[in-house]
C-alpha positions as CSV (number, residue, x, y, z in Angstrom):
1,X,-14.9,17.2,8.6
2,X,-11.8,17.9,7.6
3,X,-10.0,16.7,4.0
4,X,-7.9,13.8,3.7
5,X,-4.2,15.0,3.7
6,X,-1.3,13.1,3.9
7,X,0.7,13.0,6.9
8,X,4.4,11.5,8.0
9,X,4.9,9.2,10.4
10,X,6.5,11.7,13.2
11,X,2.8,14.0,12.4
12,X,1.1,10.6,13.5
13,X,3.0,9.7,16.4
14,X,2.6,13.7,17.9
15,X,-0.8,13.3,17.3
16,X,-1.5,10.7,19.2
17,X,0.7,11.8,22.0
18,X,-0.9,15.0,22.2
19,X,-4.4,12.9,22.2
20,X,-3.3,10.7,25.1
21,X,-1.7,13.6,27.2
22,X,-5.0,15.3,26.8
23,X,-7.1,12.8,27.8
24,X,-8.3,11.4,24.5
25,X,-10.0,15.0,23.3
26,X,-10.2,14.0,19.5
27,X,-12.5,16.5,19.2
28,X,-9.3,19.2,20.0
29,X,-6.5,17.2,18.6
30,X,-9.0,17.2,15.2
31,X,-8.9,20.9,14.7
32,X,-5.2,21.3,16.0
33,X,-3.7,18.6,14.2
34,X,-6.4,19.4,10.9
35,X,-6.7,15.6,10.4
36,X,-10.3,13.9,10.9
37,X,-11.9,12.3,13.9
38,X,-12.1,8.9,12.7
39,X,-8.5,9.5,11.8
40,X,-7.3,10.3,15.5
41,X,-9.2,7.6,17.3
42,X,-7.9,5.1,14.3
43,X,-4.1,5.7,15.0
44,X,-4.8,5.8,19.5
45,X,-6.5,2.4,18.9
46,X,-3.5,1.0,16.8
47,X,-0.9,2.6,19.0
48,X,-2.8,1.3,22.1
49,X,-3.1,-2.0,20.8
50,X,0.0,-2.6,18.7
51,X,3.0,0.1,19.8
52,X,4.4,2.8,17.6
53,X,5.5,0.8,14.8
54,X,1.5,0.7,14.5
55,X,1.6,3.9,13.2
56,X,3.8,3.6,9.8
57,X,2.7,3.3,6.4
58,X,3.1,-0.2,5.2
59,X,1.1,0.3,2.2
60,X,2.9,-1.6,-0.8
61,X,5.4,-2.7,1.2
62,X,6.7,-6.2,-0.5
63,X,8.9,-8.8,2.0
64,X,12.3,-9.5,0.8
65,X,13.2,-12.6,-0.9
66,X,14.7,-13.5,2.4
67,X,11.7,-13.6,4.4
68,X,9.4,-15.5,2.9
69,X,7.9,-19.1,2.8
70,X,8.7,-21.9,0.6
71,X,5.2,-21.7,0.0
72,X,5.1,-17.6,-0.8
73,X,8.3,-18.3,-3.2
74,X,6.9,-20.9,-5.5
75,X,3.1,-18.5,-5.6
76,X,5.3,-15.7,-6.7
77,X,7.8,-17.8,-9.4
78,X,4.6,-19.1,-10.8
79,X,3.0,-15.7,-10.9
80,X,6.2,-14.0,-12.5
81,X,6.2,-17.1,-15.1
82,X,2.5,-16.5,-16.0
83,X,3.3,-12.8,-16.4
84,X,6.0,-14.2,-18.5
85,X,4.0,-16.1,-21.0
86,X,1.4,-13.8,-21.3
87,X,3.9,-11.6,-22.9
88,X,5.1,-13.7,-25.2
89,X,1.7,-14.7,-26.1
90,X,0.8,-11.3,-26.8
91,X,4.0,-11.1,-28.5
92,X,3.5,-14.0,-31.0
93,X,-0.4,-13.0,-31.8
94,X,1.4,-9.4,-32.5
95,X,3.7,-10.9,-35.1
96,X,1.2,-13.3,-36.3
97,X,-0.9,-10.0,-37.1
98,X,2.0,-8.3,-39.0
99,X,2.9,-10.9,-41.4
100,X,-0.8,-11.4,-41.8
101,X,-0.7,-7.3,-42.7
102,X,2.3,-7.7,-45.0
103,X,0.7,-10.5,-46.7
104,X,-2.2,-9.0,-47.7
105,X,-0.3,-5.8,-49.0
106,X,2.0,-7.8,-51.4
């Protein structure tokens, strides 16, 4: 089995037209294109099944403001506003803690 590397998008979509062209030999499109098995039959299925656009990286990827629900937009103000009090929680405890320090010193 071959290591993990990463590969671009264009290295995916070759791959799998080289794998289709040759009648689905993974086995052969493994060793030339040094990317695993599993890997190769993973992208024909998603190309097969979805198109190109199957193929790209969407890890991380985060929909604009624009796109998303009423629903999705509240979730995500509330989760920035918990965020936000949780840092000035930990905030006031920290100043708490230093005039607690600077009283005992005196």
């Amino acid at each position: 089995m071959t290591k993990g590397r990463t590969t671009t998008f264009e290295e995916r979509v070759q791959a799998v037209m080289d794998c289709i062209q040759n009648g689905k030999d993974y086995q052969n499109i493994m060793k030339t294109h040094r990317v695993s098995y599993q890997q190769i039959y993973s992208w024909v299925r998603k190309f097969e099944k979805d198109g190109m656009d199957a193929l790209m990286d969407r890890r991380g990827r985060q929909k604009p403001v624009a796109e998303l629900t009423d629903t999705e937009r509240f979730a995500l103000e509330l989760k920035r506003l918990e965020k936000e009090n949780e840092r000035l929680r930990m905030e006031n405890d920290f100043l708490k803690k230093l005039e607690e320090i600077e009283r005992r010193s005196r």
